[in-house]
Every structure is written in structure tokens, then in C-alpha cells.
C-alpha positions in Angstrom: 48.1 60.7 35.3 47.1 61.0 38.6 49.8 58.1 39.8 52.6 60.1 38.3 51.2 62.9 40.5 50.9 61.2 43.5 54.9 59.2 43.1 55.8 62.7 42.2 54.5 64.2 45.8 55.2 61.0 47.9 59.4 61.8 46.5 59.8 65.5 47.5 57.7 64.1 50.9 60.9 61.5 51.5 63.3 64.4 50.5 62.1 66.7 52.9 62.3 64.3 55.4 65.7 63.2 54.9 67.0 66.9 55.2 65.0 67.1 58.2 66.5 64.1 59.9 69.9 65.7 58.8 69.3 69.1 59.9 68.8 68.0 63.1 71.5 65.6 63.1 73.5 68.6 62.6 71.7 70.6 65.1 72.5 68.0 67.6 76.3 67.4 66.4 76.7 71.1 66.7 78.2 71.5 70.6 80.6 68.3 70.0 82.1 69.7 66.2 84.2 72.1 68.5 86.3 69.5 69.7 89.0 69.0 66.9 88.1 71.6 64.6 91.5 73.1 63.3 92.3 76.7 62.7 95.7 77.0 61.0 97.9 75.5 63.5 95.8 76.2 66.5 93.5 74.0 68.1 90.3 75.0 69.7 89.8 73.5 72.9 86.5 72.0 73.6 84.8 73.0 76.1 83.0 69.6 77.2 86.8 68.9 78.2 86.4 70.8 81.0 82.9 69.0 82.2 84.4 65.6 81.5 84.1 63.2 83.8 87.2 61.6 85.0 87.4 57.7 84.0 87.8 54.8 86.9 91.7 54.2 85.4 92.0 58.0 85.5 90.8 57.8 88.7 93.0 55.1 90.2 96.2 57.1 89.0 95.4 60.2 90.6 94.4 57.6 94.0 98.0 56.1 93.4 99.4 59.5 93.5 98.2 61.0 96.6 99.5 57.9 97.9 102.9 58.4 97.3 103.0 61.9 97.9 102.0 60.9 101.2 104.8 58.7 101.8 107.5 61.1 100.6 106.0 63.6 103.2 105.6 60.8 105.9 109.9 60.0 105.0 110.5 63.4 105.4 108.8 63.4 108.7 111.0 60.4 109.7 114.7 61.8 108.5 113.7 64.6 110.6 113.3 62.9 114.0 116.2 60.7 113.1 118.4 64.0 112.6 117.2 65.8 115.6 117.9 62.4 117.5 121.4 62.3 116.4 122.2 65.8 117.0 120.4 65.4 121.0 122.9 62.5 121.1 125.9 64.3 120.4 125.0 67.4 122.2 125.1 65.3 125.4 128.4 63.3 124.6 129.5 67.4 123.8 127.4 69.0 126.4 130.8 70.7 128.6 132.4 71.7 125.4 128.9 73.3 124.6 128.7 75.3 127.4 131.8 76.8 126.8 130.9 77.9 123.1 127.8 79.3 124.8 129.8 81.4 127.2 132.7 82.6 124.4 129.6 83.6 122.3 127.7 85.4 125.4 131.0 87.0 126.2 131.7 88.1 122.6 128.2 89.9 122.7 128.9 91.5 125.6 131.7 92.8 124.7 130.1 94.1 121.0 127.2 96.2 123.2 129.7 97.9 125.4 132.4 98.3 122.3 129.2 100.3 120.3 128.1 102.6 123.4 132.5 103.3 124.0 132.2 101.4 127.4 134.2 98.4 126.5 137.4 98.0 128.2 139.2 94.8 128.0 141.6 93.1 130.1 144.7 92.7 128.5 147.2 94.2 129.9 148.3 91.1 131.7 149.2 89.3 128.7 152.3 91.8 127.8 155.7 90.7 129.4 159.2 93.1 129.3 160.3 94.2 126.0 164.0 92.9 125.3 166.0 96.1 125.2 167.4 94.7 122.3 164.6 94.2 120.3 164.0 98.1 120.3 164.5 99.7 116.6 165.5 103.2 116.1 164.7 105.2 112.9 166.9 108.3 112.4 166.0 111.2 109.9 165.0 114.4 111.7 167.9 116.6 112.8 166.4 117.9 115.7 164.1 116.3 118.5 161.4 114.9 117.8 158.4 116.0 118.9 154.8 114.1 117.6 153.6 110.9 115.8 150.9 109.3 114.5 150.1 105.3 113.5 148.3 104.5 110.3 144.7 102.8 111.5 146.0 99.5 109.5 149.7 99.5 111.3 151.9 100.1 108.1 152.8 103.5 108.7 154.6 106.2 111.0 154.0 109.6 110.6 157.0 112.1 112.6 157.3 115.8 113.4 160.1 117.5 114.5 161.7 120.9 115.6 163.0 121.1 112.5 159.7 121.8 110.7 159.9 118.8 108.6 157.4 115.3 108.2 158.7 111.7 107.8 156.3 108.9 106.8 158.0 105.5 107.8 156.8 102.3 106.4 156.7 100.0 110.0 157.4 97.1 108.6 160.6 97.9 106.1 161.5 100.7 108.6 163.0 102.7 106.2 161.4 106.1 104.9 159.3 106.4 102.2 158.4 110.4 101.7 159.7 113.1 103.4 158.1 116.7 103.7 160.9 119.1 104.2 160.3 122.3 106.7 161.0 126.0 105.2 162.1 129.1 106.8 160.6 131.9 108.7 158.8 134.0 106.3 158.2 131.7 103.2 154.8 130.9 104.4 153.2 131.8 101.2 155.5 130.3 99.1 156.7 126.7 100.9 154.4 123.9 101.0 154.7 122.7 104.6 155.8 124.1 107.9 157.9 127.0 108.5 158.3 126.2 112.5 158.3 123.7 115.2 155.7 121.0 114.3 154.0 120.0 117.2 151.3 117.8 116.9 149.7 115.7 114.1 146.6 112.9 113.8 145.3 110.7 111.1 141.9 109.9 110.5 140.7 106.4 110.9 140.4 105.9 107.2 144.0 106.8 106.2 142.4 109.3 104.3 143.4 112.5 105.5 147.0 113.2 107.7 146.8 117.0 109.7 149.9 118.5 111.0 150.0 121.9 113.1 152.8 123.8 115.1 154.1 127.5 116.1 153.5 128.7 112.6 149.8 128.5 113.8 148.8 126.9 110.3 147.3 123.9 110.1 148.0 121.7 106.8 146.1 118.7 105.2 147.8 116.1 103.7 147.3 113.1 101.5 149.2 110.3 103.6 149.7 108.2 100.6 151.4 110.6 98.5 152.2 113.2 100.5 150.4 116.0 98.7 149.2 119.1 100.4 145.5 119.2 100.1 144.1 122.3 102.1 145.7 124.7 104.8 143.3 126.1 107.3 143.7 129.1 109.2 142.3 130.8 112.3 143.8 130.4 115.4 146.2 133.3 116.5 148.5 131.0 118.2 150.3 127.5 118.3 149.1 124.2 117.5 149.2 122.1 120.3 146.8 119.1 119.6 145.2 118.1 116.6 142.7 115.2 116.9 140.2 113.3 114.3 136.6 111.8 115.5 136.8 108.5 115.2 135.1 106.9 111.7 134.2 110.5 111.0 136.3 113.8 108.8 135.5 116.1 111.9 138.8 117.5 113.5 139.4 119.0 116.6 142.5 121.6 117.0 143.8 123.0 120.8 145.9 126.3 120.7 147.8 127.9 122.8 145.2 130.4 122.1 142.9 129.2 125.1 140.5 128.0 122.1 139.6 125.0 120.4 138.0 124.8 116.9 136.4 122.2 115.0 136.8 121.3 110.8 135.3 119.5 108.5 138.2 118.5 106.8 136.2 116.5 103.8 134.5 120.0 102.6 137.8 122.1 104.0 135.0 124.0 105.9 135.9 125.7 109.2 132.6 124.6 111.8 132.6 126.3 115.0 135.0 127.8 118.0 134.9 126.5 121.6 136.3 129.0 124.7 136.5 128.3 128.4 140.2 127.5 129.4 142.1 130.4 131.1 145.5 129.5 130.0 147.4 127.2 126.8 145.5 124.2 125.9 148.7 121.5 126.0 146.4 118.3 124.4 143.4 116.9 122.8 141.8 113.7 122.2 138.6 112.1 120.8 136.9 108.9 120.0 133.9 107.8 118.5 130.9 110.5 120.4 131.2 114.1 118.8 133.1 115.7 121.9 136.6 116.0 122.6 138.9 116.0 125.3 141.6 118.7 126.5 144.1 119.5 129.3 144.4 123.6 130.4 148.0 123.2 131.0 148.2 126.0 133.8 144.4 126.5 134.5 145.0 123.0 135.9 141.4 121.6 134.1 140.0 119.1 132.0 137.5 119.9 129.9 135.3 117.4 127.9 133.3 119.4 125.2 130.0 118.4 124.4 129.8 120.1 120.6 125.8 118.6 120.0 124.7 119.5 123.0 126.8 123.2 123.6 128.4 122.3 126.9 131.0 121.0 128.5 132.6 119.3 131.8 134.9 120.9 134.2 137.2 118.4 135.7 140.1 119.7 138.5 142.6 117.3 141.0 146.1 117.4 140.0 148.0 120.2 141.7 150.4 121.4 138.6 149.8 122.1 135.2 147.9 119.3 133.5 150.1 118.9 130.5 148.7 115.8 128.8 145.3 113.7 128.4 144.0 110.6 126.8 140.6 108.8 126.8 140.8 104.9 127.6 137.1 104.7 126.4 133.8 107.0 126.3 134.0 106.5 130.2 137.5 106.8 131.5 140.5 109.0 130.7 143.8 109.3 131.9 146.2 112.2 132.8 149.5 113.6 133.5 150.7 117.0 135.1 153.9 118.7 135.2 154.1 117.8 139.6 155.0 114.4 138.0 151.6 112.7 138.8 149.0 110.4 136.9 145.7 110.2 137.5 142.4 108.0 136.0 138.8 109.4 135.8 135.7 109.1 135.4 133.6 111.0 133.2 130.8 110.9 136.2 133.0 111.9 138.7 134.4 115.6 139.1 137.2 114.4 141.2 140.4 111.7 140.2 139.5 107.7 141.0 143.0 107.5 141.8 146.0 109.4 142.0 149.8 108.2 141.8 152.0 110.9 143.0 156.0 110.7 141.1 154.8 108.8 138.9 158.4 109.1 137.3 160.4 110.6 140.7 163.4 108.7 142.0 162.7 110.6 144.8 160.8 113.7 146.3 163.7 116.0 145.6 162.7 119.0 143.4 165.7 118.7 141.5 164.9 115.3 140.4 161.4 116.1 139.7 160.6 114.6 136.4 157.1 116.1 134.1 154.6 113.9 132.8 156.0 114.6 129.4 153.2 112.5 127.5 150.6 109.6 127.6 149.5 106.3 125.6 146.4 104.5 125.6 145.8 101.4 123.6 141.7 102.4 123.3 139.4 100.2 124.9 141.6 98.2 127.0 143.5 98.8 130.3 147.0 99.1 129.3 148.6 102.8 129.3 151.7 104.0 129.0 153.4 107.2 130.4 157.3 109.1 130.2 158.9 111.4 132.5 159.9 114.5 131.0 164.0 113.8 131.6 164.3 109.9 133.2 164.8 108.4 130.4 162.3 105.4 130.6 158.5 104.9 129.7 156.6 103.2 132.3 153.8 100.9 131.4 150.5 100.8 133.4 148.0 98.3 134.2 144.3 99.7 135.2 142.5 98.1 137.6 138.9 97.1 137.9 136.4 99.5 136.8 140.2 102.3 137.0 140.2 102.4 140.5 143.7 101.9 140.5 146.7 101.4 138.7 149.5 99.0 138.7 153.1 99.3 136.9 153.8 96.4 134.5 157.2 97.1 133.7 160.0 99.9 132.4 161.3 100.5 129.1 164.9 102.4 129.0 164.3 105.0 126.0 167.2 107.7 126.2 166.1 111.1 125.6 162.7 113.2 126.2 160.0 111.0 125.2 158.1 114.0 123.3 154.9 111.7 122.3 153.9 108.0 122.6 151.6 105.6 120.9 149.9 102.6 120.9 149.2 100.4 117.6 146.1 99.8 117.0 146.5 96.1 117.1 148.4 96.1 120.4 151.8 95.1 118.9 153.8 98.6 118.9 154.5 101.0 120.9 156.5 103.6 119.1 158.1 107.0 120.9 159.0 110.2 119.5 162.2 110.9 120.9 164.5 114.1 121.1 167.4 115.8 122.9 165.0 118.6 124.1 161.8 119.1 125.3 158.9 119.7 122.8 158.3 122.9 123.8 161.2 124.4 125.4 165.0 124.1 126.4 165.1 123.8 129.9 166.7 121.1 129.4 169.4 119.1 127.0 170.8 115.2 127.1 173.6 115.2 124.8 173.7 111.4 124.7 170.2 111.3 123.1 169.7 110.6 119.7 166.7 112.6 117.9 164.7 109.7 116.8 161.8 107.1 116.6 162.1 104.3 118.8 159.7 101.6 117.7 159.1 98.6 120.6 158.0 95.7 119.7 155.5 94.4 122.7 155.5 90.3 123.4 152.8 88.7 125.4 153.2 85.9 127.9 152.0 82.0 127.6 149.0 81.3 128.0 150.0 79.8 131.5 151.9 82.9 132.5 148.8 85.2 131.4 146.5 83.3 133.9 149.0 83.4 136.8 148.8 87.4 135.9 145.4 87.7 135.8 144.7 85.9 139.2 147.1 88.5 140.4 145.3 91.0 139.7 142.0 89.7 140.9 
């Protein structure tokens, strides 16, 4: 009895024991189970992975692969010295032709710091040679003389006003016309769209956005140069137009009346801005550039005036002798003149008095009789070629401006018949177009039958290259 008891204990002794020793297999299998255990289709990292120690094969690989990143780096190192070599070689075989890139790029520089602060003025007036008379193209549509013009900013386009109240747009390259504006009569103001009288002066904004046109009617019209379509008319000044004029890259306008005033437009918001007084008599012109100021001739108050609009002043400028009938800026710093005693002058804008003055300018002699106006003035912008016609000699004389515009030098003539009522540079320097007429623009003191009321366009040539360098060593 008692054995059975005592095999009966020494079992459930062996049983416990076994589920001991597995327990505590388990216990000790427990960390290691994570590694492989599957949930759905994700697998559980274990984290022993992380505290693995890398084996020696393992070890060798990552060895290897330093060692070859090291000689990629150590190739790259030695394509590097090998480039620089070559190009140190070639430099010195190319070292004369380098300096000279070095100096074009220095000069081009230059040139861009002087262009952005409107003190550049380049020498290229010794490139141009004599216009063949021949070459010379005349456009005919106005009935009467011809009195203003304007150039497109991208050289396509002509834009023509006349004593007959009408505008012409001219395509330059077809030279035949593609709109015309006709004028209307006295009294149909409110009822024609365009000019009733004379048109005297016109300008075109540097986008080819906006084309103004003014004259006796004392209106001053907005137009859409690409269709031709009237956009605004502004009103204001109590006397003729004489000289419209856009800020360069900008909407702004600037208008000279015989009025004694000038007044200033935004033309994008067809917003009147401001009025600006100080000549005694008609303003006769009016120019501008890139600065927000403008530039005007007094006509019989013999001044200049340059009007500062930001900063509310202005610059009093006095030394020709007659009434200064025309004026142009060459660049922010220099401007250029004409008065009705037949003389030119050059400024500076830090200088009350003229640089230089050339006395019958346009005379064949000093005999009243033959006295001949500055009629009106060209200025290809930013260089030191100008232009200039007599009011009845029948020729346009082109200028060359010396160093810094302390003189100035005649190139050559062009025979134009006729008053030469406006002139104009291209932009580009390949044109220079004249508004021509029978009459003067603002009188009838005199006639020339023989005239044809008309645009003269003159195509400019330049020199060789070897003839430009004998001209420029002239002028030195």
C-alpha cells in the first residue's frame, strides 16, 4: 500500500519538475520569440537586431567599402588637377586674346553703370559716312506741311502730323500707310474724333502702348498706335500744344503750351497730376528721359528750364541771344539747343552757361536776309551724334560731339528741300526720318513752292571698320 503511495508521489514530483524546466525554458526563450513572430503580413522587428554584433565577413565588406569610396574621391581629386592643368595651359598659349575678352567685358560694364545712372554717351558718331542722296525715300499723304513725328521704340513705325489736322501711321519697312486719322473742322470738337487744327507735336511711349498728339485746338488726344483708336482726350491748358513728351519706361507725360505752363499726366489712369509755371513767354519744346524731370525751351524768354517734378524745383539755364526754339537731351547730363539767331549750343546740366556755342549754324553768311532759324533738333540718346535744320536752307546738318561736349564737329549735309519742321533719330541708329513741309510749323513767313509736303526717311550707312578708326583718331 504504502509503495503505491510512494510511486504515486515520486510521479507528480517528476511532473512538476518537468514543467519547471519548461517554464523556465520559456522564460528564457521569451526576449528571442520576437524575432520572426508574424502578424498578418507584418513582421516584427527584433530588437536584438539592433545590438548585433557585426560578423568578421560583415566586417571585411564594410572595410572593402571605405576603401573604394576612398579611391573614387582620391580620382576625383586627380581629374581635377588634370583639368585645371589643361585649362592653365591653354590660358597661356591664349593669354593676348584673353586680355582682350577681359577689356570688352570691363568696357561693357562700364558702359551698363553709366547707361543706368543716364551718363552713358558713346562714341559713334564716327562710324556714319554721307547718305547717297539717292537712297533718300519720300512718303507723301498729308496735303499740307508737315509738321511732327514720332518712331515706334522697336523701328516699325512712323507716326506724322500735319497742318491739315490729320495723323498718318507708316509702316518703315513697307513704307506705305497703314491707318490714317483724318482732321475735322473748326467747331466739330465735340463731335470729331481727332484734331480740328494744326497738329503740332506728338510722342510715343517706350512701350508702344500709348501714341499722344496735341496742337492749336489745345486738346490733347490718346491713342492706341496699333489700331488707331481714340482712348482718352485730356483737357486743361488754355493754349496750343507745343511739345508732348513721355518718361522714358514709364506712362507719365509731360505737355508744353504756349500757355507759359507745363503739366504732367498719367496717361495709364487718364489722371491729370500737377501744373508747373516759371517761363515768361511760349514754351516752343519739351523732352525727357529716364529721371522724372523734363526739359523745355522759353522761346522768347530765351531759357532753359529743367524741372525737377520729385523734388519741386527747377534749373534756370540762359546763353543764346534769340529765342530758344528747340531742345533735346543727349543723356541725363548733356543737352543740346537751337535758337532762332541761327546758333547751337551743348550743355551741361552743372553748368549755367553753354560748353560751346557755334554761331550760323545754318548761315551762308552773316547777312540778315539769309539768316536761317534753328527750325528743329535730333539726338540719337546716349551717343554723340546730333542732328540739326535751318529753318529755310534746305539741308540738315549732322553733328559730332566732342569729348565730354566741349565741342562740336559737322559730319556731313543732307539736301532735304523744304522746312524741316521735326527730325528723328531711330532708336537703333539706322534712320533718320524728317517731317517736311512748304511752310513753317508755326507760321507763314515763309513759302518754297518746290517743296513737297512729306516724310523723308534717310537711311544712315556706317564706314569700314578701317575707315571708322582713321575717324576716330581724328577726333582724338
Amino acid at each position: 500500500m504504502s509503495f503505491f503511495i510512494r510511486k504515486k508521489h515520486n510521479n507528480n514530483s517528476s511532473v512538476d519538475s518537468s514543467r519547471k524546466r519548461k517554464l523556465e525554458k520559456k522564460k528564457t526563450k521569451l526576449p528571442t520569440q520576437k524575432k520572426g513572430k508574424r502578424h498578418g503580413d507584418e513582421e516584427i522587428e527584433s530588437d536584438s537586431d539592433d545590438e548585433r554584433v557585426p560578423s568578421r565577413a560583415e566586417k571585411d565588406v564594410v572595410t572593402s567599402e571605405e576603401e573604394e569610396e576612398e579611391t573614387a574621391q582620391e580620382k576625383k581629386l586627380r581629374l581635377t588637377k588634370e583639368y585645371l592643368a589643361r585649362l592653365a595651359e591653354e590660358e597661356q598659349k591664349d593669354k593676348e586674346s584673353k586680355e582682350i575678352d577681359h577689356d570688352a567685358i570691363s568696357h561693357r560694364l562700364k558702359e551698363e553703370v553709366l547707361e543706368q545712372s543716364g551718363r552713358l554717351l558713346k562714341k559713334v558718331a564716327h562710324e556714319y559716312s554721307e547718305p547717297d542722296v539717292n537712297e533718300l525715300c519720300v512718303l507723301r499723304g498729308h496735303k499740307l506741311a508737315v509738321t511732327c513725328l514720332v518712331i515706334s521704340s522697336d523701328c516699325k513705325h512712323i507716326y506724322s502730323g500735319s497742318k491739315d489736322c490729320s495723323v498718318i501711321k507708316w509702316n518703315l519697312e513697307t513704307r506705305k500707310k497703314e491707318c490714317v486719322i483724318p482732321g475735322g473742322r473748326k467747331g466739330t470738337e465735340d463731335k470729331h474724333m481727332g484734331h480740328t487744327d494744326h497738329v503740332l507735336c506728338m510722342a510715343i511711349s517706350t512701350n508702344n502702348k500709348f501714341l499722344a498728339t496735341g496742337g492749336k485746338d489745345k486738346f490733347i488726344h490718346i491713342w492706341k498706335p496699333s489700331t488707331c483708336e481714340l482712348l482718352h482726350t485730356f483737357r486743361g491748358h488754355r493754349d496750343s500744344i507745343t511739345g508732348l513728351a513721355f518718361r522714358h519706361g514709364t506712362d507719365l507725360l509731360f505737355s508744353a503750351s504756349s500757355d507759359r505752363s507745363v503739366k504732367l499726366w498719367n496717361v495709364e489712369d487718364s489722371a491729370y497730376m500737377e501744373t508747373l509755371f516759371g517761363h515768361q513767354d511760349a514754351i516752343t519744346s519739351i523732352d525727357s528721359l529716364v529721371r522724372e524731370r523734363a526739359i523745355t525751351s522759353g522761346g522768347g524768354d530765351r531759357s532753359i528750364r529743367v524741372w525737377k517734378v520729385v523734388e519741386e524745383s527747377q534749373l534756370v539755364f540762359q546763353g543764346h541771344k534769340g529765342s530758344i526754339d528747340c531742345v533735346k537731351f543727349l543723356n541725363e547730363e548733356y543737352f543740346f539747343s537751337g535758337a532762332d539767331d541761327g546758333s547751337v549750343a551743348l550743355w551741361n546740366l552743372g553748368k549755367k552757361r553753354p560748353l560751346v556755342v557755334i554761331p550760323n549754324a545754318h548761315n551762308q553768311s552773316s547777312d540778315a536776309a539769309n539768316e536761317n532759324w534753328i527750325a528743329s533738333l535730333a539726338t540719337l540718346h546716349s551717343t554723340d551724334l546730333l542732328a540739326s535744320a535751318g529753318s529755310k536752307d534746305s539741308r540738315i546738318r549732322v553733328w559730332r560731339a566732342e569729348e565730354s561736349c566741349k565741342g562740336l564737329r559737322p559730319l556731313f549735309d543732307i539736301p532735304v528741300i523744304g522746312f524741316i519742321n521735326c527730325l528723328q533719330f531711330s532708336s537703333n541708329g539706322a534712320y533718320l526720318v524728317a517731317a517736311v513741309g512748304q511752310e513753317h510749323k508755326l507760321g507763314r513767313w515763309w513759302r518754297i513752292k518746290e517743296a513737297r509736303n512729306s516724310i523723308v526717311v534717310i537711311p544712315l550707312k556706317k564706314k569700314s571698320p578701317d575707315d571708322q578708326s582713321d575717324g576716330s583718331e581724328e577726333g582724338e
